[in-house]
C-alpha positions in Angstrom: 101.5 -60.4 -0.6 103.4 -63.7 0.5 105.0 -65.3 -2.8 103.9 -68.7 -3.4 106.6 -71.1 -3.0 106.8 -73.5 -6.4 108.5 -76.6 -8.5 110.6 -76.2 -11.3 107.2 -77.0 -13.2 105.7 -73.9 -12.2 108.7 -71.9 -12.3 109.3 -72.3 -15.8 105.8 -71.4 -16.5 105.7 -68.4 -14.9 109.2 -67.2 -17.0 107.5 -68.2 -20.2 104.1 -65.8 -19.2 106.7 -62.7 -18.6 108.4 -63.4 -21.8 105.0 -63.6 -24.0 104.2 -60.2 -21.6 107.0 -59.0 -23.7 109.5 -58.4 -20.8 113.2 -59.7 -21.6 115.1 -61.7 -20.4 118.1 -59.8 -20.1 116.2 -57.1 -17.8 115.3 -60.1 -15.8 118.9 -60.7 -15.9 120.2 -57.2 -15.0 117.7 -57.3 -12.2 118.9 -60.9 -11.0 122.3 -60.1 -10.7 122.2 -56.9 -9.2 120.0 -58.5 -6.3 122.7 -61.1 -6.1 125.4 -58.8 -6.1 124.3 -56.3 -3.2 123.8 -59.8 -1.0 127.9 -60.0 -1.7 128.4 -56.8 -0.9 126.6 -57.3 2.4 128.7 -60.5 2.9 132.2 -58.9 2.2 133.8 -55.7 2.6 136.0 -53.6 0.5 139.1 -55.1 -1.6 137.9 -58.8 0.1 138.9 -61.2 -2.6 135.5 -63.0 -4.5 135.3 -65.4 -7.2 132.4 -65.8 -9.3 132.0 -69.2 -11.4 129.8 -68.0 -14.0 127.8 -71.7 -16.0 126.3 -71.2 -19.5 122.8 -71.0 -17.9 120.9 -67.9 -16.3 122.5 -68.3 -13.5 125.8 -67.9 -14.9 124.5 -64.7 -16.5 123.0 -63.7 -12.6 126.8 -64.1 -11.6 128.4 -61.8 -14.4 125.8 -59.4 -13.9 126.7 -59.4 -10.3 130.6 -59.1 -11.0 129.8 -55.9 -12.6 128.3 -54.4 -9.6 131.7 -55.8 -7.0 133.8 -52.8 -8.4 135.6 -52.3 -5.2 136.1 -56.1 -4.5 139.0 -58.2 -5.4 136.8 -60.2 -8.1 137.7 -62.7 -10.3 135.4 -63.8 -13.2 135.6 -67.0 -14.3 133.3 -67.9 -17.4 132.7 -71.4 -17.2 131.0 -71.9 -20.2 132.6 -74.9 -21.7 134.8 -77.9 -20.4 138.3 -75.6 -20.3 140.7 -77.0 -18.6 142.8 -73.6 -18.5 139.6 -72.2 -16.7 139.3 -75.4 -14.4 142.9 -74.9 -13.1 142.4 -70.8 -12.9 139.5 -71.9 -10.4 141.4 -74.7 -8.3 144.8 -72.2 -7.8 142.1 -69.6 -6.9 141.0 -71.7 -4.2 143.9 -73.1 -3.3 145.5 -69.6 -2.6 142.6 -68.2 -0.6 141.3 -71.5 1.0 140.1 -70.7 5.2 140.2 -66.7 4.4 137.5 -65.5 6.1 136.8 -62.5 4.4 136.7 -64.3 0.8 133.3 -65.5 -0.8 132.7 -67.6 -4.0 129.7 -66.5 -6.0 128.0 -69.6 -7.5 126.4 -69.4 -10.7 128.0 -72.5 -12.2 124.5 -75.0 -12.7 120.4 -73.8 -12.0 117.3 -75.5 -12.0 118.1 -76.9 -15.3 120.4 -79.3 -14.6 118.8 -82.9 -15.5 121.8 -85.4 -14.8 124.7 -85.8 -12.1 127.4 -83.2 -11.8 130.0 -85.7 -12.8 134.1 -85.9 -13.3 136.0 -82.3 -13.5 132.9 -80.1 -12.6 131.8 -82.8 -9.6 136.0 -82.2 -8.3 135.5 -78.5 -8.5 132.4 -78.8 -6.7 134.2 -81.1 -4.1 137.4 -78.4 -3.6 134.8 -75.6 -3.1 132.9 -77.7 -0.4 136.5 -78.5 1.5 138.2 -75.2 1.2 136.3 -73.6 3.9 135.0 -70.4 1.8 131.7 -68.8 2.4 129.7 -69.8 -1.3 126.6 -67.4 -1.9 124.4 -69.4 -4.7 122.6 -68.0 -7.4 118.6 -69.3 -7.4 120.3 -73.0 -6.0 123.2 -73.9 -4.9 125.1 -75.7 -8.0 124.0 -79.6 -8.4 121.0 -79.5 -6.1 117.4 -80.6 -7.6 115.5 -78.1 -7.1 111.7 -80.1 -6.6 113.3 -82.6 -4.5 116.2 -81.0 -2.3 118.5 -83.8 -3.0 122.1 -83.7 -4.5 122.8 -84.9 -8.2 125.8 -87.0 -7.3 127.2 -83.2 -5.4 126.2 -80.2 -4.7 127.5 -76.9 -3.3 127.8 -76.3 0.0 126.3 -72.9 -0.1 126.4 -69.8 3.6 123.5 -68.2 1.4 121.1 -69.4 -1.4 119.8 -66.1 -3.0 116.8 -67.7 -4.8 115.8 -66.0 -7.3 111.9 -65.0 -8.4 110.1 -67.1 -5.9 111.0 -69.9 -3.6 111.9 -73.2 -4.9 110.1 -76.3 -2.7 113.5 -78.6 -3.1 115.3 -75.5 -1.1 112.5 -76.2 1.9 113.1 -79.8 2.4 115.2 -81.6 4.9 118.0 -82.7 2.5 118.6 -79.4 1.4 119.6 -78.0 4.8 123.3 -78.7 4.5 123.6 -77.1 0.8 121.2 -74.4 1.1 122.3 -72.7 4.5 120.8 -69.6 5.0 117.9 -68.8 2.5 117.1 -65.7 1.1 114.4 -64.5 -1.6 114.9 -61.9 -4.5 111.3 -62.0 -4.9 111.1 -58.8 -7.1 113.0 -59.3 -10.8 110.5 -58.1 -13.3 108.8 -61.8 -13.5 105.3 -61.5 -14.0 103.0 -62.8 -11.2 101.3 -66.0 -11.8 98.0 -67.6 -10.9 99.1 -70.2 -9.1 97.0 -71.6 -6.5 99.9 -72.5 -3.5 98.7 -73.7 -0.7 102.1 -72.9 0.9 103.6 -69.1 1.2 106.9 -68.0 1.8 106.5 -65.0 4.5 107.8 -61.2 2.8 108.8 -58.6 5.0 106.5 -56.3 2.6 103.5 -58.3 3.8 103.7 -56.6 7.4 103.6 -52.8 5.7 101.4 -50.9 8.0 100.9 -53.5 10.2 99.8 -53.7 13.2 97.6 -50.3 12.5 98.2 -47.0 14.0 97.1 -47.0 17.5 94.0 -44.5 18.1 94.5 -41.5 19.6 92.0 -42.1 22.1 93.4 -45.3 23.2 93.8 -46.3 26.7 95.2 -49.8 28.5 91.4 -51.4 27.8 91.7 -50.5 24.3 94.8 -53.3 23.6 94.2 -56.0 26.2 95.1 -58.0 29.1 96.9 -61.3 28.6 98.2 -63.5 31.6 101.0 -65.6 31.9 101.2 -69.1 33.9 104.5 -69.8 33.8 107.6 -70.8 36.1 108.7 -73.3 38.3 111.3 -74.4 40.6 114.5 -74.0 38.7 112.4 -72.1 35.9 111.9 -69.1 37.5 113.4 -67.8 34.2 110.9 -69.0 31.6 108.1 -66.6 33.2 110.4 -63.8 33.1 111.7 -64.6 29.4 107.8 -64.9 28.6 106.6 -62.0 29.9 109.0 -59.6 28.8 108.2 -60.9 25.6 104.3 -60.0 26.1 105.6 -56.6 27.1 107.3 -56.2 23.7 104.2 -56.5 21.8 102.5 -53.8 23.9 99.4 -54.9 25.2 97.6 -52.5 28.0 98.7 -55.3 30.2 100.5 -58.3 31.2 99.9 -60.7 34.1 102.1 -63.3 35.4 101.2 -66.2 38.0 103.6 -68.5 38.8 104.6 -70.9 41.6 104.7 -69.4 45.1 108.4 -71.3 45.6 109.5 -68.9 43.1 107.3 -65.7 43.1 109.9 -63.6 44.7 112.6 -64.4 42.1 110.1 -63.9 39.4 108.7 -60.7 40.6 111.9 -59.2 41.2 113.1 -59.1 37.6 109.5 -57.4 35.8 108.2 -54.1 36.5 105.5 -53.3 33.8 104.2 -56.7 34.3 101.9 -57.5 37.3 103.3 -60.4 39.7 101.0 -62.5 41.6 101.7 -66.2 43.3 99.6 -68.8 41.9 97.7 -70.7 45.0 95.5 -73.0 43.2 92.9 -70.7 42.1 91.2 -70.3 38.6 92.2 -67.4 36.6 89.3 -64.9 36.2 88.3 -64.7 32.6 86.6 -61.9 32.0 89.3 -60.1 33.0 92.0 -61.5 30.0 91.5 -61.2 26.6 94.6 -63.8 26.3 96.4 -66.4 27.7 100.0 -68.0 27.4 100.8 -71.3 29.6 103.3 -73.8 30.0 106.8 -72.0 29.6 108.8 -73.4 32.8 106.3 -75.6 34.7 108.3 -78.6 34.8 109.7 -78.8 38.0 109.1 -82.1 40.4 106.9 -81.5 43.0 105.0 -79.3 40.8 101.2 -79.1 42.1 98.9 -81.0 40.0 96.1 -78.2 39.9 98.3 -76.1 38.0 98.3 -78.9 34.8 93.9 -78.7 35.5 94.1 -75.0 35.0 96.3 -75.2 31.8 93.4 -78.1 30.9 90.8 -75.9 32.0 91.9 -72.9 30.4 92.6 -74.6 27.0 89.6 -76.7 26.8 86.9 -73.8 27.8 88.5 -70.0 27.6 86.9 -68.3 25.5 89.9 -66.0 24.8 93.0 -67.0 23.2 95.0 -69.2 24.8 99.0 -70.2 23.4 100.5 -73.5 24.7 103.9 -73.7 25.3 106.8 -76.6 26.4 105.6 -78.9 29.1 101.6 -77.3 28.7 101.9 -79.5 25.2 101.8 -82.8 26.7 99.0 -81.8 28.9 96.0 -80.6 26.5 92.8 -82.3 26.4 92.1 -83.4 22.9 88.8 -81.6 22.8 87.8 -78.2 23.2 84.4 -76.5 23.9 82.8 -74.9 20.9 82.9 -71.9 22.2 86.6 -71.5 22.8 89.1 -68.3 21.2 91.7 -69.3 19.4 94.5 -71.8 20.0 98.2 -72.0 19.6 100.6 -74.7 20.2 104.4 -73.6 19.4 106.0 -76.4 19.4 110.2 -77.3 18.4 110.3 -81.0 16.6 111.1 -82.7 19.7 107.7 -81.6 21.0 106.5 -81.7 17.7 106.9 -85.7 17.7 106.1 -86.2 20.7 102.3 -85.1 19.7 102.4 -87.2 16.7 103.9 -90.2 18.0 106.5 -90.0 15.6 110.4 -89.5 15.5 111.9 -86.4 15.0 113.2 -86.8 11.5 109.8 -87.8 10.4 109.0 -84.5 11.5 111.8 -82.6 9.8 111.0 -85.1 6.8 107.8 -83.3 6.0 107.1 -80.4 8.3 104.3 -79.0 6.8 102.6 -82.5 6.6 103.6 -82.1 10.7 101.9 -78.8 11.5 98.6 -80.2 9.7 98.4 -83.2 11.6 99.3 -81.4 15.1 96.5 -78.7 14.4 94.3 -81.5 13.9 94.9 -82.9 16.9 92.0 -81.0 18.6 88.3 -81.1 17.8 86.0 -77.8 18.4 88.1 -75.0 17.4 90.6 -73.4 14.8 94.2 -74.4 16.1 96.9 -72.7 15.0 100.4 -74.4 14.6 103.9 -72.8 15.1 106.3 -75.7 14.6 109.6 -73.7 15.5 113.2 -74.5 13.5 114.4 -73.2 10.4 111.9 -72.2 8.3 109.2 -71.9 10.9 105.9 -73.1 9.9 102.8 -71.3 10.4 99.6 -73.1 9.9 96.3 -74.9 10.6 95.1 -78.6 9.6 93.7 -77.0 6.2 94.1 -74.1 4.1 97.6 -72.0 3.4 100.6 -72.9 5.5 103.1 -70.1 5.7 106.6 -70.4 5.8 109.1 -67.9 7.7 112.3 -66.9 6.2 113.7 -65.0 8.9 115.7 -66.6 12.3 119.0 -68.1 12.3 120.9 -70.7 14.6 121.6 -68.7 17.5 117.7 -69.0 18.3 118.9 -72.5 19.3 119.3 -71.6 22.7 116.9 -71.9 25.7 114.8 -69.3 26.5 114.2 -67.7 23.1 110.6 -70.1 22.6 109.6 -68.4 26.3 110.2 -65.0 24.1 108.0 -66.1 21.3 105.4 -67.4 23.3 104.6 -64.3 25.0 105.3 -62.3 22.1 102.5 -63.9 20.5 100.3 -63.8 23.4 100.7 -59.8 23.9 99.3 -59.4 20.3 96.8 -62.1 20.4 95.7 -60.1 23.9 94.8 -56.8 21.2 91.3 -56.9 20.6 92.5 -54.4 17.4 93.8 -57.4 16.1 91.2 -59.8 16.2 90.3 -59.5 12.1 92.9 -61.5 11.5 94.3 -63.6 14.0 96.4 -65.6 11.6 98.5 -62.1 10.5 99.2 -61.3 14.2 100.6 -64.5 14.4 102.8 -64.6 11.3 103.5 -61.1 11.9 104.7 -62.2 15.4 107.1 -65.2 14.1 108.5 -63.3 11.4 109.6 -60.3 14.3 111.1 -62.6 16.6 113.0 -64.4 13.9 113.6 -60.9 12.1 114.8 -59.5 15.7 117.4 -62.4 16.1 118.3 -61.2 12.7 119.5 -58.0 13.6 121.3 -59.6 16.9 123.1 -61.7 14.6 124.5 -59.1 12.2 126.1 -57.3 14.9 128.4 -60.1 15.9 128.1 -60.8 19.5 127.0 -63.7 21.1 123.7 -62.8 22.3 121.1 -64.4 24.8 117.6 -64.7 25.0 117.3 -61.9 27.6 119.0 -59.4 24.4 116.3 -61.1 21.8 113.6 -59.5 24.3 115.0 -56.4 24.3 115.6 -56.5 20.6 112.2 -56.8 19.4 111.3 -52.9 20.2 113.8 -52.0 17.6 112.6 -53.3 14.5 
């Protein structure tokens, strides 16, 4: 099940139900750290030099629990318990000898949710010459001197690669401030806290919430059993976006994929794709009763562009009565109102789209992104819209109900060509009638693979492309 992502409030409410459960606290503890400590193993390699600042909260305890497990690491443990200035200068010559190594790390357990006033003289100038020495920092729950409901520094905060949050997702860690302390955010969701009732109406995405999905294919199957989805895509100088698109349609394995695109650059297009079907687009209407989805948008923005291809994106989203998933330039051009009849639609949009709906800037987007994807989905009368407002953290959601958030991605899906990937990927599952119980899971299920594939890309070290994140998603 997605975990509920909550304030301090609700947080501390849920640790006082698993104590009265009669579960401890130090096996929450022992749990804690040894979550945090096989995050630093994955971070650092044998003998690599690690501090650990260990505070006189529970996430000071997370950190020493943690040191225990970093046997074959260079570790040093400082207990930062009280205002010791012996143990202050132990930490700045620390730093001071390894600052720019690239293999060292700094565990953070120095201050938690509980901190209720500024981080202020020598703990704010430790803070400070962790920031500046160019270490990686992994933070326990939240990086040291953030507020955890509001994302905002108390005076100064860590710096943090990774925030290993701890038990469930804090809001504050979500929030536009917190980008540059939080950096890449991961969950512990599983440390012996007892689930809670809590009503969330948002949901950070697991990767246990996809078990078994999507379901074993029939034996019986055949192409017709797992649909046909079409692509309009491409445009002078954007030959690439249909490619990018349908390839990533293939990944998700429906019986079939479709592309039309502009006759200037058919040949170019149809060159590069074998298992998809290639066909020039002459001003025609897509037969409908022979899709069960379509994707449009990814690379028509070329001048000279015909008009009738922006009435059959129009056509298609305001009367299909498949699926139909709007991408890049197709965003500007949907009618506001859709026929009752209508499948389901998708807009995936990145924050400079995303404002450009609204009528807004982009940081009031980022400002409140989940306020964003309700009022985008809203947008349109007649029919459940579905919003995919890309960045970190993508946001899945509709203009009521649950709005999911996705942990996976990273920065090198800044790049062009990687939304043509996710667009397609989502139409190839949307295309599987199998599917059709729950669109919303094929959709979250779809975000969280692309991010999760980019993932993988990432780990290996190389500098990867679009073309590789297509590729990548059959290897998951």
């Amino acid at each position: 099940m997605p975990e509920p992502i909550l304030s301090i409030a609700e947080i501390r409410d849920r640790e006082e139900r698993t104590w009265a459960a009669g579960v401890t606290q130090e096996s929450v503890i022992r749990r804690a750290g040894a979550a945090v400590a096989a995050v630093a193993m994955r971070l650092t390699r044998p003998d690599a030099p690690v501090l650990v600042l260990a505070g006189k909260g529970h996430n000071g305890s997370d950190a020493v629990v943690a040191e225990e497990h970093l046997a074959d690491r260079d570790t040093v443990l400082l207990r930062m318990h009280e205002h010791d200035p012996r143990v202050l200068d132990s930490a700045h010559q620390w730093l001071e000898q390894f600052k720019g190594r690239q293999d060292a790390l700094i565990i953070d357990g120095l201050f938690g949710i509980g901190l209720s006033r500024p981080v202020e003289d020598d703990w704010r100038r430790l803070v400070e010459t962790v920031n500046a020495s160019g270490l990686r920092v992994l933070s326990v729950d939240v990086p040291s001197g953030l507020n955890a409901d509001t994302g905002e520094p108390m005076g100064v905060a860590i710096e943090a690669a990774v925030t290993l949050t701890l038990g469930s997702v804090k809001k504050g860690l979500l929030t536009e401030p917190a980008t540059r302390y939080v950096g890449r955010l991961e969950l512990a969701h599983d440390i012996g806290l007892v689930p809670g009732p809590e009503l969330a109406e948002l949901l950070w995405t697991l990767d246990g919430d996809f078990s078994g999905y999507p379901p074993r294919r029939p034996e019986a199957s055949h192409k017709g059993t797992f649909g046909h989805v079409a692509v309009l895509a491409g445009s002078m100088g954007y030959h690439g976006a249909a490619v990018l698109t349908a390839r990533g349609a293939l990944r998700a394995r429906p019986g079939l994929v479709t592309v039309y695109t502009e006759e200037r650059v058919y040949p170019a297009v149809a060159a590069q794709l074998q298992a998809a079907m290639v066909r020039p687009w002459r001003g025609d209407r897509l037969p409908e009763n022979v899709f069960s989805a379509f994707v449009v948008g990814p690379g028509l923005a070329a001048e000279g562009l015909s008009p009738a291809i922006r009435d059959e994106v129009c056509r298609l989203w305001t009367s299909a009565p498949q699926a139909v998933v709007a991408d890049a330039t197709a965003l500007d051009w949907l009618p506001r109102a859709i026929a009752a009849e209508a499948g389901y639609r998708v807009v995936t949009p990145h924050p400079g789209e995303a404002a450009r709906l609204l009528g807004v800037t982009v940081g009031e987007v980022q400002s409140d992104r989940v306020a964003a994807v309700r009022r985008i989905s809203a947008l349109w009368r007649g029919a459940d819209v579905f919003t995919v407002l890309k960045g970190r953290h993508t946001v899945v959601g509709g203009a009521s109900g649950i709005v999911h958030i996705n942990g996976t991605g990273n920065p090198g899906l800044a790049q062009g060509g990687t939304g043509d990937v996710l667009a397609g990927y989502l139409g190839g599952w949307l295309a599987q009638p199998t599917l059709h119980q729950d669109v919303g899971q094929a959709i979250r299920f779809g975000v969280w693979r692309h991010g999760a594939a980019a993932d993988a890309l990432e780990a290996r070290g190389f500098a990867w492309t679009a073309e590789d994140l297509a590729g990548a998603l059959h290897g998951l």
